[in-house]
N, C-alpha and C positions, 0 to 999 in steps of 0.2 A: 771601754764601751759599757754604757748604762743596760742592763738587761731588765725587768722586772717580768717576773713570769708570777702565775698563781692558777688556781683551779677555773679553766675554761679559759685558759690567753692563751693564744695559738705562739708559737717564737716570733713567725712574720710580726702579727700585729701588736706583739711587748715591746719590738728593739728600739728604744728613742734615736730619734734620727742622730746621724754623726756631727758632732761637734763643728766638723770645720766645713758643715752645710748649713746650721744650725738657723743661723740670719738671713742666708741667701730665700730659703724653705718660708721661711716667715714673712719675709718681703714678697715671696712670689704668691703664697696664700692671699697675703692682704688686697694687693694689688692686682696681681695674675701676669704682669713679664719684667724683666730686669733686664737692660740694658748698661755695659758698658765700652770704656775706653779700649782700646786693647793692642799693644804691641807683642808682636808673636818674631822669637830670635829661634832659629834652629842652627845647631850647631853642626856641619857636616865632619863627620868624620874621616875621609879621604883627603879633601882639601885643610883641614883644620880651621875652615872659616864658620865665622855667623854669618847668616843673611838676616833680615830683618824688615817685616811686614810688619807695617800700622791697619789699624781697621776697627772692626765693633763686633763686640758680641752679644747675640739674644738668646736670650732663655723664658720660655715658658710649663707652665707645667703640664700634661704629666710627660717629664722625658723629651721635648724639643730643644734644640738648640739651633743656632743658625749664625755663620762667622760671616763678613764682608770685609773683604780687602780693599784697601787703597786701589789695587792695580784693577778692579775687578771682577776680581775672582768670588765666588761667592758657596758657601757650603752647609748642608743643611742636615739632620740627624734625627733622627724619628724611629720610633720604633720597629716600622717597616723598611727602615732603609733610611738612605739620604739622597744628595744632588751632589754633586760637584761641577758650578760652570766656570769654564776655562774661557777665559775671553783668546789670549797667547796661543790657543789651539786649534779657539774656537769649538770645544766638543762642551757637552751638554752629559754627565757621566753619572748616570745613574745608578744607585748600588742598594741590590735585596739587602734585607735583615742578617743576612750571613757574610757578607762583605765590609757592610758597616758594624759589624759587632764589636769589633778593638774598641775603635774610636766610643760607642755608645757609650760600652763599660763604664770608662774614664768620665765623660759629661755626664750620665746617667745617675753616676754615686753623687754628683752633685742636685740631682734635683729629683731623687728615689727617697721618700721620707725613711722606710726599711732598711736605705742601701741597701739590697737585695745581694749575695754574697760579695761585699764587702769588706773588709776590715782594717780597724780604721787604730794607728798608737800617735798619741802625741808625742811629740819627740822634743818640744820646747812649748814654753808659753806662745800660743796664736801660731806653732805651727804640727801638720800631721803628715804623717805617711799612708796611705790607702795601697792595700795589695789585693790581689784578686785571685779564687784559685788558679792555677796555671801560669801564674805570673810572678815570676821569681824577683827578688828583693831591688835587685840591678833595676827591672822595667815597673818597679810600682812608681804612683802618683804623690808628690809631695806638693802640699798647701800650705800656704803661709797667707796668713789674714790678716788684714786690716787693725787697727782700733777698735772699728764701728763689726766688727766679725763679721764682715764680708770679704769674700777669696778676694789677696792679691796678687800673688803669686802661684800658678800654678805649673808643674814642672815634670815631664814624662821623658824616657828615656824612648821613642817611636820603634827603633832598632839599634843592635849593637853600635852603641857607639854615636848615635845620632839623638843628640841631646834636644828640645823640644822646653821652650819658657812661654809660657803666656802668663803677660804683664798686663792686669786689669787696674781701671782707674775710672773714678768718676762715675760710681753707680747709679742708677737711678730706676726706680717702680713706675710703673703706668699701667694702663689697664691692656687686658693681653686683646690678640689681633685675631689669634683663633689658629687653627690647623693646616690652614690655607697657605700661609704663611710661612710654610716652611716647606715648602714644596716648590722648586725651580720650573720655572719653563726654558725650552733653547730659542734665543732669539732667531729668526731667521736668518740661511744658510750656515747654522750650525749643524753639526753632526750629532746627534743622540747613541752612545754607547752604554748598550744595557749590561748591567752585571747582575750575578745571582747573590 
């Protein structure tokens, strides 16, 4: 990681952003959202099976993200929290800044110009490891890029043993949609469950 410090540069505003955010960051300045492809395999560890959700994922900056599944499931990440709507349950599952915090980390060091406790080792050409404090080597975030150095690969252990791929494809910038956007409503006769 690139540092440049000098008289009157705070650490926050020296650290150049990380490497294997590097293009994502630059597209989303240009533009204001990225959208891709995205197949997401989770590997359960009881059963020894993958399952395997297709769908899309948005990113805009500062810090939003927002997944759509095939099935329509839909989940959303924000500073203040997110959404998670369960069509299958039909609940509408709301989550404070404290419940969504895992999850931010992880999206967050992608669209944090600072990565804000971060850190980030290349471990191959176009690919990195991201660890975080409190999060031991086992459950950090490995990235593997593209050509074009946009994430293709990204790769989180979620818990013991429950291995976690998102397979991105087909990026593309447009201009962003705004805050609004990443905030779920419950369609009627769903259930809304608040979390802190």
């Amino acid at each position: 990681m690139l540092m440049v410090s000098g008289p009157g540069t705070s650490a926050a505003a020296a650290r150049a952003p990380l490497g294997s955010s590097r293009a994502l960051l630059a597209g989303l300045r240009s533009s204001g959202r990225a959208e891709a492809v995205l197949r997401l395999s989770r590997l359960d560890p009881l059963s020894g099976r993958t399952s395997v959700a297709r769908g899309r994922l948005i990113l805009e900056l500062p810090r939003f993200a927002r997944l759509e599944l095939e099935d329509g499931q839909r989940l959303t990440l924000r500073a203040d929290g997110g959404d998670w709507l369960q069509p299958a349950t039909r609940q509408l599952v709301r989550a404070g800044a404290g419940s969504a915090a895992g999850a931010l980390v992880w999206w967050g060091a992608l669209l944090d110009p600072q990565a804000t406790g971060v850190e980030e080792r290349k471990v191959a050409p176009r690919q990195y490891v991201l660890t975080h404090p409190g999060v031991g080597e086992a459950q950090a975030q490995r990235i593997e890029l593209g050509v074009d150095g946009l994430p293709r690969r990204l790769t989180v252990e979620a818990s013991p043993g429950e291995r976690v791929e998102y397979r991105l494809t087909r990026w593309r910038f447009m201009r962003s949609r705004g805050p609004a956007d990443f905030v779920l409503e419950a369609p009627a006769g769903f259930e809304v469950v608040e979390m802190p």
